[in-house]
C-alpha positions in Angstrom: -4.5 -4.9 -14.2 -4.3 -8.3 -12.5 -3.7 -12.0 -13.9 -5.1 -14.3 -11.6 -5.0 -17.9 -11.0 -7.0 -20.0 -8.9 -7.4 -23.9 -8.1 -10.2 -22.7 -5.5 -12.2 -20.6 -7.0 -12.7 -18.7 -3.5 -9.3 -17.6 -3.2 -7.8 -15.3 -6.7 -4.8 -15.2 -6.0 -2.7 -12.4 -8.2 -0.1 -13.5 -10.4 0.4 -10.6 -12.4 0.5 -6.8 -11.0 1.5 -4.5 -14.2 2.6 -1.1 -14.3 -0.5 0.6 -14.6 -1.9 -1.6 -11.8 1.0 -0.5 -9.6 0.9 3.2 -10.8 -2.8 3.3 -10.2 -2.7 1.3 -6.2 0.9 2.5 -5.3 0.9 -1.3 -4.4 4.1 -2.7 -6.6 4.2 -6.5 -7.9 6.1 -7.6 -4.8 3.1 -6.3 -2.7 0.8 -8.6 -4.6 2.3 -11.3 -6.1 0.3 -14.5 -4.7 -1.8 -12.1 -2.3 -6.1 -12.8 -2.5 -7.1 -9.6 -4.6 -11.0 -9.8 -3.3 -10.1 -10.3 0.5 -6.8 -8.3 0.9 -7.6 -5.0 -1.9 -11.6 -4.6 -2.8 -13.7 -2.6 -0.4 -16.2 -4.8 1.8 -19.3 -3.8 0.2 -18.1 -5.4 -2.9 -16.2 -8.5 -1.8 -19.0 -10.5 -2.7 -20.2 -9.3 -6.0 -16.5 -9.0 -7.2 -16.0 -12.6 -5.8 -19.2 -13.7 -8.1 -17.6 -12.4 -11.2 -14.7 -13.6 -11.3 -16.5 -17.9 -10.5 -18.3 -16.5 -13.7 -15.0 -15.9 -15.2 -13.8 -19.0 -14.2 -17.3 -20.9 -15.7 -16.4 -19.0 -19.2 -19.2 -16.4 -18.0 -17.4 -13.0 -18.8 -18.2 -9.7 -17.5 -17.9 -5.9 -18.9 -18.3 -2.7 -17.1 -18.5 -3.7 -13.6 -17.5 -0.9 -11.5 -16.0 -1.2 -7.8 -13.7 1.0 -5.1 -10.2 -0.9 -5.6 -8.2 -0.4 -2.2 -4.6 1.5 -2.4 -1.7 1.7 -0.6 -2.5 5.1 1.4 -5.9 3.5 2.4 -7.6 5.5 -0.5 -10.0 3.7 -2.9 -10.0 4.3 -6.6 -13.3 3.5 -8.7 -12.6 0.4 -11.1 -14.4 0.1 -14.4 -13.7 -4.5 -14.5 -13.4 -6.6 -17.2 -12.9 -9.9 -16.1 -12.4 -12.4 -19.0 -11.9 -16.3 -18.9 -8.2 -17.2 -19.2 -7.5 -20.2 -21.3 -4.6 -22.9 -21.9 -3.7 -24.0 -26.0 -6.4 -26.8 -25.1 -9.1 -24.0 -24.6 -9.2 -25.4 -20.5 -9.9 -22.4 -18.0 -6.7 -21.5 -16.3 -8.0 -18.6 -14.6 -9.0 -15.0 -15.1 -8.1 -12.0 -16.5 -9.0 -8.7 -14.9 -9.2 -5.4 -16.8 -9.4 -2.3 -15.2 -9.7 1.0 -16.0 -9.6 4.2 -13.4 -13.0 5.6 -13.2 -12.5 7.5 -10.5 -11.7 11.2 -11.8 -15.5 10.7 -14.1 -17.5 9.1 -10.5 -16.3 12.5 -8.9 -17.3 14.7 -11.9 -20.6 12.8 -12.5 -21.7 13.4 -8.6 -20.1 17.5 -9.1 -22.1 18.0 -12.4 -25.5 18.8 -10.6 -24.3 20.8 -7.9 -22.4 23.0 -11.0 -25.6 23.4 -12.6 -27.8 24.1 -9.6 -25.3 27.1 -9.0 -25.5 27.9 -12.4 -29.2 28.4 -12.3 -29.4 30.3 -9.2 -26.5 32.9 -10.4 -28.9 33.2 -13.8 -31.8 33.7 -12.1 -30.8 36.2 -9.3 -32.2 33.8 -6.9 -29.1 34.4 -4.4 
């Protein structure tokens, strides 16, 4: 998932786009490179909250298991389970942040399917059709 850098902590610009970054967005490293990941690739809803996480990252305030849509290339979103960890020099200075991501997206749709299975489920046990 994205590196990022920032001297203002508003802006996040990416600095690193790996492969299962690109694979996951269809968006390569030349799409990215030095683009702002909360303005120009996170849904609206979550601009802010993402935005807040990663000034905690940048304050050594570190965050686990923060889910948001992550925009694509095709205009699609995919569910992001974020890490976002302080990024420090040899001197233990924040440099930056480091995002973690992991595709959630396939589990959100199973997790809102689940009821609707068993609610069929129960209606073809009971002969309530």
């Amino acid at each position: 998932m994205p590196r990022l850098n920032s001297h203002n902590s508003c802006l996040f610009r990416v600095n690193v786009w790996n492969q299962c970054a690109s694979s996951l967005t269809g968006f390569s490293t030349d799409d990215v490179f030095g683009r702002k990941l909360v303005e120009d690739f996170v849904s609206s809803d979550y601009k802010e909250s993402v935005s807040d996480i990663l000034k905690n990252a940048l304050m050594g305030i570190e965050t686990a298991n923060f889910e948001f849509p992550l925009l694509t290339s095709g205009d699609h979103v995919v569910e992001v389970l974020l890490n976002a960890t302080t990024r420090r020099d040899a001197q233990d200075n924040v440099i930056g942040v480091v995002g973690i991501g992991q595709d959630i997206t396939g589990k959100i749709i199973l997790l809102a399917v689940i009821p609707f299975l068993f609610a069929v489920t129960n209606i073809l046990a009971t002969n309530q059709f």
